[in-house]
C-alpha positions in Angstrom: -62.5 -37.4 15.6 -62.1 -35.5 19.2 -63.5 -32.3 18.8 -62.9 -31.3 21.9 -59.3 -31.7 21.5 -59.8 -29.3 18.1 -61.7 -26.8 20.3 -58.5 -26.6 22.9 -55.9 -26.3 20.5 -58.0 -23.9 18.7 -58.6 -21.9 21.6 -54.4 -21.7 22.3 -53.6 -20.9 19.0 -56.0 -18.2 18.5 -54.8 -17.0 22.3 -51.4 -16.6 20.9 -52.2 -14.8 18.3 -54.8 -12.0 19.4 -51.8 -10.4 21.7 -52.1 -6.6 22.1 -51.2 -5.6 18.7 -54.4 -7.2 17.3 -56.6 -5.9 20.2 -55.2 -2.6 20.0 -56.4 -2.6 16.6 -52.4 -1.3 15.6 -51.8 -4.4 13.7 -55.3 -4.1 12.0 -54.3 -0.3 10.7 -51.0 -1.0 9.6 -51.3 -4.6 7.9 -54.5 -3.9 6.9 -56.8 -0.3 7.2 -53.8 1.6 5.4 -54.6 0.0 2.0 -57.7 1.4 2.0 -61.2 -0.3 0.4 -58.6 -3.3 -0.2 -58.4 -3.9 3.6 -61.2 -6.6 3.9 -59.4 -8.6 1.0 -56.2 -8.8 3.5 -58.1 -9.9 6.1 -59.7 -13.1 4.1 -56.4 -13.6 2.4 -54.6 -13.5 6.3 -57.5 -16.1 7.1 -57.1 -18.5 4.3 -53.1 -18.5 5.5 -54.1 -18.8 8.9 -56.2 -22.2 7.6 -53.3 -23.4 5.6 -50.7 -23.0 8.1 -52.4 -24.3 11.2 -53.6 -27.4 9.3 -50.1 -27.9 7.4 -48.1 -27.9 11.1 -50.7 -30.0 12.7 -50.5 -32.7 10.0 -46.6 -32.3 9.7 -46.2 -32.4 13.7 -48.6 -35.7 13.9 -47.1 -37.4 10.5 -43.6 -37.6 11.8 -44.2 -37.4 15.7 -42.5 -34.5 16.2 -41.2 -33.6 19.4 -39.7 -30.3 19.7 -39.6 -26.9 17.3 -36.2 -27.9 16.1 -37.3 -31.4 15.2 -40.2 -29.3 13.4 -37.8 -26.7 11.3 -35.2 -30.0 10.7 -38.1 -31.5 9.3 -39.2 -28.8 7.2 -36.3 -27.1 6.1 -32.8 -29.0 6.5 -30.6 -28.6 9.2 -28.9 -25.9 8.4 -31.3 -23.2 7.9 -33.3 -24.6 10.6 -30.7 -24.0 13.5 -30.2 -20.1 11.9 -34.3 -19.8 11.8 -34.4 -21.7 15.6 -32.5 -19.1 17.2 -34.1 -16.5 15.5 -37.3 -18.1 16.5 -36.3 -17.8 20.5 -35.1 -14.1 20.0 -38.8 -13.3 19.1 -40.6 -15.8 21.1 -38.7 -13.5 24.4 -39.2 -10.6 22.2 -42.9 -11.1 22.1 -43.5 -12.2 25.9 -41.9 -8.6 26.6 -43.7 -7.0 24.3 -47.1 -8.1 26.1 -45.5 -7.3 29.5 -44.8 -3.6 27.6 -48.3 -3.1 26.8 -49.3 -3.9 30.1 -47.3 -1.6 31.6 -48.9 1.1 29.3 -52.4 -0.1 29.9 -51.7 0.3 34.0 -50.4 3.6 33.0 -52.7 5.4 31.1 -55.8 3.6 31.9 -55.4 2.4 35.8 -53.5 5.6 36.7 -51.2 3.3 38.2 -46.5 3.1 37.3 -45.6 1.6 34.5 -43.6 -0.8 36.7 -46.9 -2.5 38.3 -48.1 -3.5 35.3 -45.6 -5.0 33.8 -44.8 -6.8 37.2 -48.1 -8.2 37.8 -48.5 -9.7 34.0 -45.5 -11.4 34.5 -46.1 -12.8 37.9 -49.5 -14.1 36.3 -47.4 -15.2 33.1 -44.8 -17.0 35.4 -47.9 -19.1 36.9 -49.5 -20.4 34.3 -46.4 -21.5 32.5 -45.1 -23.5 35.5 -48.4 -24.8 35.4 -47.7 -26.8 32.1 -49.6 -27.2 29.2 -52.7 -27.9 30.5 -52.8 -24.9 32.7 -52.4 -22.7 29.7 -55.1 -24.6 28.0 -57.2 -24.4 30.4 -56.5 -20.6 30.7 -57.2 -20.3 26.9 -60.5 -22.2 27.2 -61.8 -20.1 29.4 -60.3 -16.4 28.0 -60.3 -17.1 24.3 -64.2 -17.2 24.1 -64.8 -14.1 26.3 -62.2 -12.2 23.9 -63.9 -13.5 20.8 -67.3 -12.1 22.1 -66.3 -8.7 23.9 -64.3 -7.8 20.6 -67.3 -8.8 18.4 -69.8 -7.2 21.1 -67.5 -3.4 20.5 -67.6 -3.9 16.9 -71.4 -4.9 16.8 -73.7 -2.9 13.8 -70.0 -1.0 13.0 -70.7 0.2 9.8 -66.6 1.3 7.9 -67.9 4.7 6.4 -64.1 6.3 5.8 -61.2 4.7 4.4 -57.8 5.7 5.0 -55.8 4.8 1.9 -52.9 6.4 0.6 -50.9 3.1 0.4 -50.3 1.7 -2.9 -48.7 -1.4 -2.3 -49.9 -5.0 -2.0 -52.5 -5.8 0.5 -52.1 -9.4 0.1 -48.2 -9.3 0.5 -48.5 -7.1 3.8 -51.2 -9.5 5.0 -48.7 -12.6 4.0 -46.2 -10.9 6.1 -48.5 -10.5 9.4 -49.5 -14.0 9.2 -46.1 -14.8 8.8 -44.6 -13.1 12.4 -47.8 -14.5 14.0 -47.7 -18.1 13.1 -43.9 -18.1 14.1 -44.4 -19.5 17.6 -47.5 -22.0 16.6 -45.8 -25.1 16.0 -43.3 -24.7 19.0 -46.6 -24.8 20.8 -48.2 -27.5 19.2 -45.2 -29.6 18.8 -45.8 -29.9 22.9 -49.8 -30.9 22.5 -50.8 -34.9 22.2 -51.1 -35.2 18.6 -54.1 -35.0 16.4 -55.2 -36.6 13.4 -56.0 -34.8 9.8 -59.4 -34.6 10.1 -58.8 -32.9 14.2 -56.4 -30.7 11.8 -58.6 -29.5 9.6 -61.4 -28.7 11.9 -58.4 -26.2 14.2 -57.6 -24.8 10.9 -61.1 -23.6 10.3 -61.8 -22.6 13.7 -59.0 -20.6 13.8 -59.3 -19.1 10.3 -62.8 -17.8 10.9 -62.4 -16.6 14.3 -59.3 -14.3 13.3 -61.1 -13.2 10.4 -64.7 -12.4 12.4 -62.3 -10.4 14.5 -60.3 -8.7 11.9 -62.8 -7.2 10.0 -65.1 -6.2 13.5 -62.1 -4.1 14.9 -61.8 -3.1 11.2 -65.1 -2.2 10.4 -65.1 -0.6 14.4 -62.3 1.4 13.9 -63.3 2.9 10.4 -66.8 3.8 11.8 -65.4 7.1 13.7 -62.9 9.8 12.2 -59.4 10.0 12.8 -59.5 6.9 15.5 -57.4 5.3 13.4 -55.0 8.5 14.4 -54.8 7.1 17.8 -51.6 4.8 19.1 -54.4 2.4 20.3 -57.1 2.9 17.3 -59.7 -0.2 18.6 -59.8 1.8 22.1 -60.3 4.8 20.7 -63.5 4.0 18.5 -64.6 1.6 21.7 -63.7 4.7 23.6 -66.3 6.7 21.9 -69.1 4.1 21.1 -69.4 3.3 24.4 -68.1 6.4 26.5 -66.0 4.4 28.8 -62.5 1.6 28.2 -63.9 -0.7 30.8 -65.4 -3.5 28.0 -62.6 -2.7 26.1 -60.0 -2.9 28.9 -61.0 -6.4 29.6 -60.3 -7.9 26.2 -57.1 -6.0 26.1 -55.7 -8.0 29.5 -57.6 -11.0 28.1 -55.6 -10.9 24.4 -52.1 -9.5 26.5 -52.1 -12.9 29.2 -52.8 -15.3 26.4 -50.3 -13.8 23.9 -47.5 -13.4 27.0 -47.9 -17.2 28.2 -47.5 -18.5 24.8 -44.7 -16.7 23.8 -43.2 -16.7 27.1 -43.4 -20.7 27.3 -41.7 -21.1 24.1 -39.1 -18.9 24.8 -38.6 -20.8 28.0 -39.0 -24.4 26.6 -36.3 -22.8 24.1 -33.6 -21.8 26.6 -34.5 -25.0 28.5 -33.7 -27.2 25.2 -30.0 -25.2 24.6 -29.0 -25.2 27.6 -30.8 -28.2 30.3 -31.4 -25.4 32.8 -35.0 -26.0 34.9 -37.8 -25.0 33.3 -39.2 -22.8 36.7 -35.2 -21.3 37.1 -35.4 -20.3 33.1 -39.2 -18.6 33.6 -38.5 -16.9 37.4 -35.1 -15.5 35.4 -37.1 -14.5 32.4 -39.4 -12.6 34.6 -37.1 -11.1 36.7 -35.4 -9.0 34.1 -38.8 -8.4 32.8 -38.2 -4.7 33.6 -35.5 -4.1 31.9 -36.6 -5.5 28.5 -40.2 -4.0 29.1 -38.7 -0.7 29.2 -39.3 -0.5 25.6 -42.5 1.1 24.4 -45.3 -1.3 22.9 -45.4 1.0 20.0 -41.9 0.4 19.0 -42.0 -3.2 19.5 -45.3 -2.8 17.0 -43.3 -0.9 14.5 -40.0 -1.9 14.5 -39.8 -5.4 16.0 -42.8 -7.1 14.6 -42.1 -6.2 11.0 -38.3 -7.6 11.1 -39.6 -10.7 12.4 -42.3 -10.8 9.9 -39.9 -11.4 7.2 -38.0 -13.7 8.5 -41.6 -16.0 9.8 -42.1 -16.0 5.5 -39.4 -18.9 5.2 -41.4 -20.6 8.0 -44.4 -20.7 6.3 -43.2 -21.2 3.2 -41.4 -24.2 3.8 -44.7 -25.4 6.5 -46.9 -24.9 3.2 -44.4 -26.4 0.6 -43.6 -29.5 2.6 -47.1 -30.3 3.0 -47.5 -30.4 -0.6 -44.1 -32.4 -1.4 -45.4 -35.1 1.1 -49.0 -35.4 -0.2 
C-alpha cells in the first residue's frame, strides 16, 4: 500500500473541488446554511458521498484499466448515454476553468484595486503553465497548495462558534447536498483516469482523506460564517466573516487564489484533454486557445456562474454518480 500515492491523488482531488465557490463560502450558504440547524447534516451526508464516489472511480478506473473519461462513462453507463453525458461533461469542465478565471478577475477587482482583465489574464497564464506541465506538475502544484488551503481555511474558522441560523428553506438538505456533490465529482474521474492506477486499499485510504478534509472545511466556513450577522448576506459570505474576525482579507485572500488555481488547472486540463481526444489537435494549441478567449467567456460574473451554471450541471453530475455508485455494487 503506497500511501504516498493516496496523499497525491488526495491532494488533486480535494484541489479540484475547493474552487472559489467553496472558498467563497457561496456554495456552503446555498447547498448547505439555507436549511438552517439541518446544515451540518448536509455536510456529513456531502462527505460520506464524497467517500463513496472517490473510492467507487478509483476501484472502477484500476479494475478495468481505464484510460480515458469516455472509456470510464462506457464502462459505467453504456455507450449511448455516455457519449450525451461526455459532451456535457466538456461543456462544464471549460465552464468551470472560466468560472475560476471569473472569480479571479473579481478578486483583482475588488480586492487588488486592479481591471478585471488582469486578473483573469494572469490566472490563466498561470493555469496554461501548469497544465503543459503534465500531470505531475499539477500534482506537484496540489501537494504543495492543497495543505496550506486546508490550514488557512481551518485557521479563519478556528473557535467559530454558529450562533444564528438562517433557515427559511424547507426542502431536503440531503438532496441539495447530493446535488453539490454531484457537479463537484463530475470532473474527478477524467482526472484520475490520467493517474497510475491504485489498488483498493490506496482507494479507500483517498476516499477518507478526501471525505474528512471537505467535511473539516465545510462545517469551519459554516460554523465561520454563521458566527457574525448578516455575513451570509454578502456575495462572498466566508470573506465577509474573515473580513471581520480578523479586520483585514489578506489570510483570506490567500486561500481564495490557492482554492481558484487548483480548481482552474483541473478543470481546465480536462477540458483540454477533452478537445484533444475529439478532435487530435496538440494538447499546448488546444490550452494557449482555451486561454486566449479566456476573456470573452470570463466576462460572465462568478455569481452567475454560481447560481445558474453550477446548479444545471449539478443535475446532470446525479447520473454520474449514480451509475459510479451502482456499478460498484453490481460488480462486487
Amino acid at each position: 500500500m503506497d500511501i504516498h500515492k493516496s496523499l497525491k491523488k488526495s491532494c488533486l482531488l480535494i484541489g479540484m473541488v475547493v474552487g472559489a465557490g467553496f472558498a467563497s463560502g457561496r456554495e456552503i450558504t446555498d447547498y448547505f446554511l439555507l436549511y438552517g440547524e439541518r446544515w451540518k447534516t448536509g455536510i456529513a451526508v456531502s462527505g460520506a458521498l464524497f467517500f463513496v464516489y472517490t473510492f467507487a472511480a478509483s476501484y472502477i478506473i484500476g479494475r478495468n484499466s481505464i484510460k480515458s473519461y469516455g472509456e470510464y462513462l462506457d464502462t459505467i453507463m453504456g455507450k449511448r448515454l455516455a457519449m450525451f453525458t461526455e459532451y456535457v461533461s466538456g461543456i462544464f469542465f471549460a465552464a468551470m476553468f472560466y468560472a475560476m478565471l471569473s472569480a479571479t478577475g473579481a478578486v483583482a477587482e475588488e480586492m487588488l484595486s486592479m481591471p478585471y482583465i488582469y486578473g483573469v489574464l494572469i490566472m490563466a497564464a498561470a493555469s496554461a503553465v501548469i497544465i503543459t506541465g503534465g500531470m505531475k506538475a499539477m500534482e506537484y502544484i496540489s501537494i504543495i497548495i492543497v495543505p496550506v488551503l486546508i490550514a488557512g481555511i481551518c485557521l479563519i474558522g478556528a473557535k467559530s462558534e454558529p450562533k444564528i441560523y438562517i433557515g427559511g428553506n424547507g426542502g431536503s438538505v440531503v438532496l441539495s447536498a447530493v446535488i453539490y456533490v454531484s457537479y463537484n465529482t463530475i470532473t474527478a474521474a477524467a482526472i484520475m483516469v490520467n493517474e497510475e492506477k491504485s489498488s483498493k486499499a490506496n482507494g479507500i485510504i483517498t476516499g477518507i482523506l478526501c471525505a474528512a478534509a471537505m467535511t473539516v472545511m465545510g462545517y469551519m466556513i459554516g460554523s465561520t460564517i454563521l458566527s457574525f450577522d448578516n455575513a451570509y448576506k454578502s456575495e462572498l459570505p466566508f470573506a465577509a466573516a474573515a473580513n471581520i474576525k480578523y479586520g483585514n482579507m489578506l489570510l483570506y485572500g490567500a486561500v481564495f487564489i490557492a482554492a481558484v488555481l487548483t480548481t482552474a488547472v483541473c478543470n481546465g486540463s480536462a477540458a483540454a484533454d477533452f478537445i484533444v481526444e475529439k478532435t487530435g489537435i496538440n494538447k499546448k494549441i488546444v490550452v494557449i486557445a482555451l486561454c486566449a478567449v479566456s476573456p470573452v467567456f470570463s466576462a460572465v460574473a462568478f455569481s452567475d456562474f454560481v447560481s445558474k451554471i453550477y446548479m444545471l450541471f449539478g443535475f446532470i453530475g446525479v447520473f454520474q454518480l449514480l451509475f459510479t455508485i451502482l456499478y460498484l455494487f453490481k460488480r462486487r
